[in-house]
N, C-alpha and C positions, 0 to 999 in steps of 0.2 A: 462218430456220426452214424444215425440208424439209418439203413439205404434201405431204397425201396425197391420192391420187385419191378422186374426190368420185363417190356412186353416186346417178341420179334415180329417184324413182320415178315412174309416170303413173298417173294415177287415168283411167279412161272417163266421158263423161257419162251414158252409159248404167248403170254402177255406181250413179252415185250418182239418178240417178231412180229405179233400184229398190230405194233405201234409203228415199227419200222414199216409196213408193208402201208399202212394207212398215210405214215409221211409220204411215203415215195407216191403213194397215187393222187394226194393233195397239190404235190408240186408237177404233176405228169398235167392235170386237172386244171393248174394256175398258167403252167407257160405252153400250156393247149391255147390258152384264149392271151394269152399276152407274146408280144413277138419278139423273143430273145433278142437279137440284134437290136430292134430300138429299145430295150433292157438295159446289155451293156454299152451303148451309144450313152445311156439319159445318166446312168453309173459314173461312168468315164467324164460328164461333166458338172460331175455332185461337186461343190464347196467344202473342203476337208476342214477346214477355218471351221466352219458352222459345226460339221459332226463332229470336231473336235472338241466344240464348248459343250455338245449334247452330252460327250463321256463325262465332259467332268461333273457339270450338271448332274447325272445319273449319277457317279459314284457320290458325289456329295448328297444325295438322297438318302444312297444307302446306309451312310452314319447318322442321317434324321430317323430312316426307321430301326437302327440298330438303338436311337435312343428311346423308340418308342417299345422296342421289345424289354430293353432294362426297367421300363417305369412298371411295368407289369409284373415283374418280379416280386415287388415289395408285398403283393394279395396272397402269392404263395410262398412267403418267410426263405426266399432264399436272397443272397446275397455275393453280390460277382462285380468287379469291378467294368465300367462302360467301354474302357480299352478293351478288357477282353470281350466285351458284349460284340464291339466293334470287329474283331478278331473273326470273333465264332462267325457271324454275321457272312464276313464275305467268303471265309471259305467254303459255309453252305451256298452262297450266291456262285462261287467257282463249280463245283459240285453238280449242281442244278443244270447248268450250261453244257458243262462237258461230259457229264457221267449221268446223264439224264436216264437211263435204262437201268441202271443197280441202285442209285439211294436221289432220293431229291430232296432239295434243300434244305425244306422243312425239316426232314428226319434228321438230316445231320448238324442242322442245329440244336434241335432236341438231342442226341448223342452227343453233341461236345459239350453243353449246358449238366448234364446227368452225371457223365464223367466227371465234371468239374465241382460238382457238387455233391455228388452222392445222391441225390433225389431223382431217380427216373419219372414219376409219374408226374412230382410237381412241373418237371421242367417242359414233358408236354403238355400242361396245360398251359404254361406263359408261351407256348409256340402257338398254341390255336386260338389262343385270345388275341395273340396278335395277328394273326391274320383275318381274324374274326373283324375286330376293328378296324383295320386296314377295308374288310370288302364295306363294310357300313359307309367311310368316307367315300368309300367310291362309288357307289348306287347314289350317295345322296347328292351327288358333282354330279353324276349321269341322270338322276331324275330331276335337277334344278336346270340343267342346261339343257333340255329336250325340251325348254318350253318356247327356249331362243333358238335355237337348231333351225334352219330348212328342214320342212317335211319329210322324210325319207321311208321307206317301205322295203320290207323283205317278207317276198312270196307274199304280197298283200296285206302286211300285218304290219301297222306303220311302227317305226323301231320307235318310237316314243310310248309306245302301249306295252312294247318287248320291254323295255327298262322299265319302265311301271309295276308289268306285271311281276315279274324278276325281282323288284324290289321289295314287293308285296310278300312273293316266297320265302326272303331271306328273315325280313321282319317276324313271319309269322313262324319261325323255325324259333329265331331269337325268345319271343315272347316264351314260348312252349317250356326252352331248355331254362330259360330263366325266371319261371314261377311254377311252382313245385308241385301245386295244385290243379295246373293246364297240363303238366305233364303226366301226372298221375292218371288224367283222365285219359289223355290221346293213348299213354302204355297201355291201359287197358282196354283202349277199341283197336291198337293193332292186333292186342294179345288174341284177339279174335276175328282176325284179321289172314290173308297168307303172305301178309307183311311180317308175321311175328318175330322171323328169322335176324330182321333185321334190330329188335331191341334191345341185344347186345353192342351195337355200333353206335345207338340212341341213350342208352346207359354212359359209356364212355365221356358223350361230349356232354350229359346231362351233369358228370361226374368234375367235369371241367372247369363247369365255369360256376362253379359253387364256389371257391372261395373268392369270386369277383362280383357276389349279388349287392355287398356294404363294398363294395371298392370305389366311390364314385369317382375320386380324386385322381388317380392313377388311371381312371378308364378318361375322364375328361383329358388331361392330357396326354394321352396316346391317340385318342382321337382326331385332334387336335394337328398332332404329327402328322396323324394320316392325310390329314387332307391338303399338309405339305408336300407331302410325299406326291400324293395324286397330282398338284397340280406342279412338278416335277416335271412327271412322266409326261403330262400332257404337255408343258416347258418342251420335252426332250423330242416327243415328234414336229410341235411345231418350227423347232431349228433345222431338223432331218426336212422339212418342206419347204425353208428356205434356202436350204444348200440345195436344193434343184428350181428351186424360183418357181415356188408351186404356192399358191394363196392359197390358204386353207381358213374358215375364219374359225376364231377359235370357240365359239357355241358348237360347230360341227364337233371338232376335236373332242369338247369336253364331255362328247354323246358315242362317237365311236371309239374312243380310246379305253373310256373302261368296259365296252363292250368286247372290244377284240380283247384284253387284259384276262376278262372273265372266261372267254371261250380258250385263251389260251392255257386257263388253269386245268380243261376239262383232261382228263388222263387216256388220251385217243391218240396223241401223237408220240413222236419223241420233244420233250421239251416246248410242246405247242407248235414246232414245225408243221410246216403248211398249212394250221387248219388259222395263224395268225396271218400268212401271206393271203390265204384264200380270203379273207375278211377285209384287207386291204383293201383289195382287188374289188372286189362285192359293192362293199360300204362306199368309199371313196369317189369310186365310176358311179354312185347315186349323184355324185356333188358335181359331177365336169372332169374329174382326175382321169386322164388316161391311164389303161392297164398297166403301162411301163412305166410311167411315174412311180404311181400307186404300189408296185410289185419292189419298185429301188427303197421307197419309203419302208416300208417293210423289211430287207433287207439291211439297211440301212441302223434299224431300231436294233435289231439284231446285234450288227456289227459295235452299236455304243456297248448292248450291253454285256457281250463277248469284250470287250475291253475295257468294261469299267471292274468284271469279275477279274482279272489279272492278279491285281492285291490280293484276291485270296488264296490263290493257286500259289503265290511268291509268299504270302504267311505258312502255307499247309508245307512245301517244302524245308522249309527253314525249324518246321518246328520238329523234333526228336522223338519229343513223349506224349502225352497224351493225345494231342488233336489227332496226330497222323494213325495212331492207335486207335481212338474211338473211329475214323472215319473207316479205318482197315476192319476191323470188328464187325461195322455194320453193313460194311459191303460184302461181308462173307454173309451176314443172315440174311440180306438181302437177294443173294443170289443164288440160296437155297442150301448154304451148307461151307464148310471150308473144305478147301481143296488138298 
């Protein structure tokens, strides 16, 4: 088999203290205004019943979008069986959780997918198409449900306009990488631009989702998935809000859930620490939720999906050869070098 050249990334230590230093002052920030005692008071009387279906729930997500990454395979001619799609899957999702400062998920999916196949390049691009797809279901849940939402506002800007505009962004990114002639034009008004730095990073994902312009079948059904998946997650806080007997209706959910999802992706915390709890707290206290509900719910989400990653942590153990090897590999390039 012909492999393809393999690209590292280096993370600084410096990055990642100031992810640690920005967690710790998002939760200094959140339990400033929420009052710990009625926190673990409202904790201590959450429904384990309820957060218990939310894990399973979530982890049975995770094999919907684990099928939704396999369908994507077939645009760039590699071929893996769905157990191991399933595999690879959670133990990037264990990965992601626990080891959030040297490799995330993504990447370790992409390294055990490469490994597995011999194809580096193709197999990042089946990672970013599916996440690519994945955020389309969930702007188009978050812009369809903002119309039945209660009104809400942050810093004046009602969050039905933030998802709009948001969605607007992502669309107009999509169209760009995905017609050859938009792109050509925008490369060359950065090129002249003190953007231009960045048209090597614009090259990449341009590079990507070329062999998914004729893919319409396999992008339909991932799609598709996604919007299982989404509504999921939106499934998994609405049971975390009934294990505290907190009404939430679900138009709000399906307006703040992929918003906090989306601000959880941003790379400022560790693993979206605090800056998901701060959003809780924010959003939620728009609707009636008290801080301490609001901050357990949050917590809470957490806690499902620290235990629905489990399987993966119990696959990466168990395995000898390659998985535990690619993910060893990439946490040395990750973390600037082997020791």
């Amino acid at each position: 088999m012909t492999t393809e050249p393999r690209q590292h990334g280096r993370r600084s230590p410096g990055s990642t203290l100031l992810k640690v230093a920005v967690t710790i002052a998002l939760y200094v920030a959140v339990f400033y205004k929420v009052d710990i005692r009625k926190f673990w008071d409202t904790l201590q009387h959450a429904s384990l019943g309820w957060v218990a279906l939310a894990a399973v729930c979530y982890a049975a997500g995770q094999w919907t979008s684990a099928w939704r990454w396999w369908l994507l395979l077939e645009p760039v001619r590699l071929s893996v069986s769905y157990l191991r799609m399933v595999a690879f899957y959670f133990v990037g999702m264990f990965f992601n959780i626990f080891l959030p400062t040297i490799v995330g998920g993504d990447a370790v999916k992409a390294v055990l997918l490469a490994r597995e196949t011999g194809a580096p390049a193709r197999a990042a691009m089946s990672v970013f198409m599916e996440r690519n797809v994945g955020l389309l279901a969930l702007f188009v849940i978050a812009a369809t449900a903002a119309a039945f939402a209660p009104p809400v506002s942050l810093m004046g800007l009602p969050v039905s306009t933030l998802v709009w505009l948001l969605f607007a962004a992502f669309l107009a990114v999509n169209v760009i990488i995905f017609t050859p002639k938009a792109y050509q034009l925008v490369d060359r008004i950065v090129a002249m631009t003190p953007l231009a730095g960045l048209r090597l990073r614009a090259t990449s994902l341009y590079d990507a989702v070329v062999p998914y312009r004729r893919a319409a079948r396999p992008l339909a059904a991932s799609l598709a998935l996604s919007f299982v998946f989404q509504g999921v997650v939106i499934l998994v806080v609405f049971l975390n809000a009934n294990a505290l007997s907190q009404p939430v209706p679900l138009s709000t959910l399906a307006v703040f859930v992929p918003l906090i999802s989306l601000a959880g992706m941003l790379p400022i915390s560790v693993n979206g620490l605090g800056v998901r709890d701060a959003l809780y707290v924010l959003l939620f206290g728009r609707v009636g939720v008290d801080g301490p509900v609001a901050a357990v719910m949050a917590f809470l989400y957490f806690a499902v999906t620290l235990a629905a990653s489990l399987p993966g942590g119990i696959v990466y153990m168990l395995q000898r050869g390659p998985i535990r090897q690619a993910v060893a590999d990439e946490g040395t390039d990750a973390s600037g070098g082997r020791s």
